[in-house]
Structures are given as structure tokens and as C-alpha cells.
N, C-alpha and C positions, 0 to 999 in steps of 0.2 A: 460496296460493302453489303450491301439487303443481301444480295446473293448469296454471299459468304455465310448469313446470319443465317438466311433461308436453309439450306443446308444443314449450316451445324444443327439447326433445330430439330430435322429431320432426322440427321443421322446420329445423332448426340454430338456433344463437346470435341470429343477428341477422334473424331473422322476425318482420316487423311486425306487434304484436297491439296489436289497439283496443279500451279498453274501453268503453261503455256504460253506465254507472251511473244505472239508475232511481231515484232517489231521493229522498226530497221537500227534504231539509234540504241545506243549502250546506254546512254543517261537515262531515255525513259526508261529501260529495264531497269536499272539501279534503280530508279527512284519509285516504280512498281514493287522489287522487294523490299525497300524500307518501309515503305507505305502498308503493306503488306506482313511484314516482319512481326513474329507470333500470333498471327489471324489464320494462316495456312502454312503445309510441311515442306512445299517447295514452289519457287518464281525460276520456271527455267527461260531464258530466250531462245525463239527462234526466227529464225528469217535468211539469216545472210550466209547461212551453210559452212560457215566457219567457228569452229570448234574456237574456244576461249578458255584463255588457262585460270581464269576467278575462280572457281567454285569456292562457295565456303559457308561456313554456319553463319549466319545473321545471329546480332546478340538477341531477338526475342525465340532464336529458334528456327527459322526458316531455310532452310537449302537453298543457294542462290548460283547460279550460272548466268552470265548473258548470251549465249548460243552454246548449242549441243552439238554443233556441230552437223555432219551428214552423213550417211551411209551410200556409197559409190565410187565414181572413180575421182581422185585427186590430183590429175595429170591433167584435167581440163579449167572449163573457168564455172566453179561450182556445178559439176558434176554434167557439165555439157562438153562435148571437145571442141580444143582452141579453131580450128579450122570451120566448123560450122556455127561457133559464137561470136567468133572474130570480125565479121563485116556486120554484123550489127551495131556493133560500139564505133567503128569506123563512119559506116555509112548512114547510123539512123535508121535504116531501111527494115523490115522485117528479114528472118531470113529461120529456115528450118533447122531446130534444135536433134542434134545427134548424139545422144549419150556417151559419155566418155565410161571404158571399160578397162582401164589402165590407172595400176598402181588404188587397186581400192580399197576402201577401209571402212570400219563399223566407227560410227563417233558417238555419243551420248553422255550418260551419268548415271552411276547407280546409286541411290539413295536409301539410307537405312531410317527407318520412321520409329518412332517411339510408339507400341502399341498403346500405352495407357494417357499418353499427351497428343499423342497426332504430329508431332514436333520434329525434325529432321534430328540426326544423331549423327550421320555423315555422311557425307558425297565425298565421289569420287568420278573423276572426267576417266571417262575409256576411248580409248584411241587403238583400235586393233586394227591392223594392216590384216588381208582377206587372202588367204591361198587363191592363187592366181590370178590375182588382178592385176 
């Protein structure tokens, strides 16, 4: 929270800050935007490359998503192809990551912010599938 105060102090009151949360589990992200819920304009997650159908306003105001999902291919295993990810998860072993380039898509959220509160007004999840992927 200092951070957040730090901040709003600097920038006034109602300066839109967006948080990012790397992180693997849904629950902490939920409980990052509750925590969080009218202190800042959006708690988006990320980590696990997979897009999440939650979006939604938080009752003090906040934008909330637990993953944005990712931008590339979606025919592999989060955006690497199944054949060079595949004996990892098999064998434990290291093995060289090859970007999967099939079937790809933009993933994120577009978020409308209230200028005079700082406060989200609506999200919406985007999931565009990419000419030629």
C-alpha cells in the first residue's frame, strides 16, 4: 500500500494505476483485487498464458481479470510447440523451446478508466484470432 499512496501523492488522487500481477494461483490474484478494490483502476493476472473468462468491475471500482491471456500461437503448450515442450514434462530433462506459429491470437483486455476518479468503467477480454497463424 505506501507504493500505491506514494504514487497517488505524486500524481494526484485519481491517477490511473494498473496492476500486473504475475502469478500462478487464481486465488491470490482474487484476493490481490479485493485487497486492492478502489485503491487502483485495474488487477490484471498474468503468468499462465491462458486467457480467463472473469473480467469484471470490482464493487469499489477496479477492473479485475486473472490472466490476459497471450499473444502467439495456440496450437502449442503456451505458445511453445507440443513436440519441442513435450519431453520436458515427460522426462524432467531440459530440452530447447521452439515457438509454436499455428493457429495464433492477440489475448488481453481493454479497459475504460474514468478520467476524473481513476476508477475502471469497463473491461472487456479480446481474443482475436491473427491472419495467418
Amino acid at each position: 500500500m505506501k507504493l500505491i499512496d506514494e504514487l497517488k501523492a505524486k500524481g494526484g488522487e485519481n491517477l490511473p494505476i494498473f496492476v500486473d500481477f504475475h502469478a500462478e494461483a487464481t486465488s491470490e490474484k482474487q484476493a490481490l483485487g479485493y485487497y486492492l478494490d478502489g485503491r487502483v483502476s485495474a488487477v490484471i493476472g498474468t503468468h499462465t498464458h491462458v486467457l480467463t473468462a472473469d473480467e469484471r468491475i470490482l464493487a469499489g471500482g477496479t477492473a479485475f481479470m486473472c490472466d490476459a491471456g497471450m499473444t502467439g500461437g495456440h496450437d502449442g503448450l503456451i505458445g511453445v510447440e507440443r513436440e519441442s515442450g513435450m519431453p520436458r514434462f515427460l522426462t524432467g530433462l531440459p530440452a530447447k523451446f521452439e515457438a509454436c506459429e499455428t493457429n495464433c491470437a492477440f489475448n488481453g483486455a481493454v479497459i475504460d478508466i474514468n478520467d476524473d476518479t481513476g476508477l475502471a468503467e469497463s473491461i472487456i477480454r479480446v481474443n482475436l484470432p491473427l491472419a495467418g497463424g
